[in-house]
BAFIRO-557049 format. One record per residue (C-alpha): residue number from 1; residue in one letter; x, y, z. Coordinates in steps of 0.5 Angstrom, whole numbers, plus 500, padded with zeros to 3 digits. Layout:
! residues N
 num residuo   X   Y   Z
 NUM       A   X   Y   Z
...
This chain:
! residues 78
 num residuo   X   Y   Z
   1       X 483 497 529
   2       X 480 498 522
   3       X 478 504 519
   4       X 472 500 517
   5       X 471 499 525
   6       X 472 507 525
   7       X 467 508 520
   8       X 471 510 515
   9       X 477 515 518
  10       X 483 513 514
  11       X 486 518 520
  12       X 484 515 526
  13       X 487 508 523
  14       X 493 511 522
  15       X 493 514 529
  16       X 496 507 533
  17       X 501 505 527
  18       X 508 507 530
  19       X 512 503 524
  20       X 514 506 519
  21       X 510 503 513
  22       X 511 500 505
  23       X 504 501 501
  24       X 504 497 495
  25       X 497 497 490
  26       X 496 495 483
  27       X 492 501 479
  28       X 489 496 475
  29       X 486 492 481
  30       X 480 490 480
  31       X 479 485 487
  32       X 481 491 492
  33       X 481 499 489
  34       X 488 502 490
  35       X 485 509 493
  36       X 484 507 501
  37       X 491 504 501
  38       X 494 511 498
  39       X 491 515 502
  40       X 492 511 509
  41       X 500 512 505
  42       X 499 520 504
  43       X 496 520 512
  44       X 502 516 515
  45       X 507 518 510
  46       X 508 511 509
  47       X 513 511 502
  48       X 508 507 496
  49       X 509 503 490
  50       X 505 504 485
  51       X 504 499 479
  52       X 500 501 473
  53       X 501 495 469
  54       X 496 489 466
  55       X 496 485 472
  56       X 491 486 476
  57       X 490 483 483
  58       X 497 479 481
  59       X 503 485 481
  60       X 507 480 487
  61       X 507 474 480
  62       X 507 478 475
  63       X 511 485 478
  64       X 516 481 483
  65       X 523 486 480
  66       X 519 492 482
  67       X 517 490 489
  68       X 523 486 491
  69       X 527 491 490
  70       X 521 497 493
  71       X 521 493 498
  72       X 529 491 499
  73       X 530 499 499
  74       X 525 500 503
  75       X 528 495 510
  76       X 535 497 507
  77       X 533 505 509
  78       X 533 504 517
């Protein structure tokens, strides 16, 4: 369920994730604003990527380093 279907509560959407979580936003996005995902992160727990570059809704394309080794970091510390 999303917190939109739960009006809102970031807490209650992180209530069934049992996983451990990797959140990865792009200060500079202009499609989907960062600051729901961050706070869903600091809720979790959840270990977070932020970029602050110039490529928007893109960091996947223009940011690939940063992310491949975050992420490869992130599934090596199980």
């Amino acid at each position: 369920m999303s917190a939109r279907e739960l009006g809102g509560d970031l807490a209650a959407a992180d209530e069934p994730v049992k996983e451990d979580v990797l959140v990865v936003v792009s200060l500079k996005d202009r499609v989907v604003t960062p600051h729901h995902a961050l706070k869903f992160a600091e809720l979790d727990g959840a270990d977070s990527v932020i970029l602050d570059s110039g490529c928007g809704h893109g960091p996947f394309r223009c940011e690939p380093q940063i992310i491949n080794t975050s992420l490869k970091a992130f599934l090596a510390d199980d």
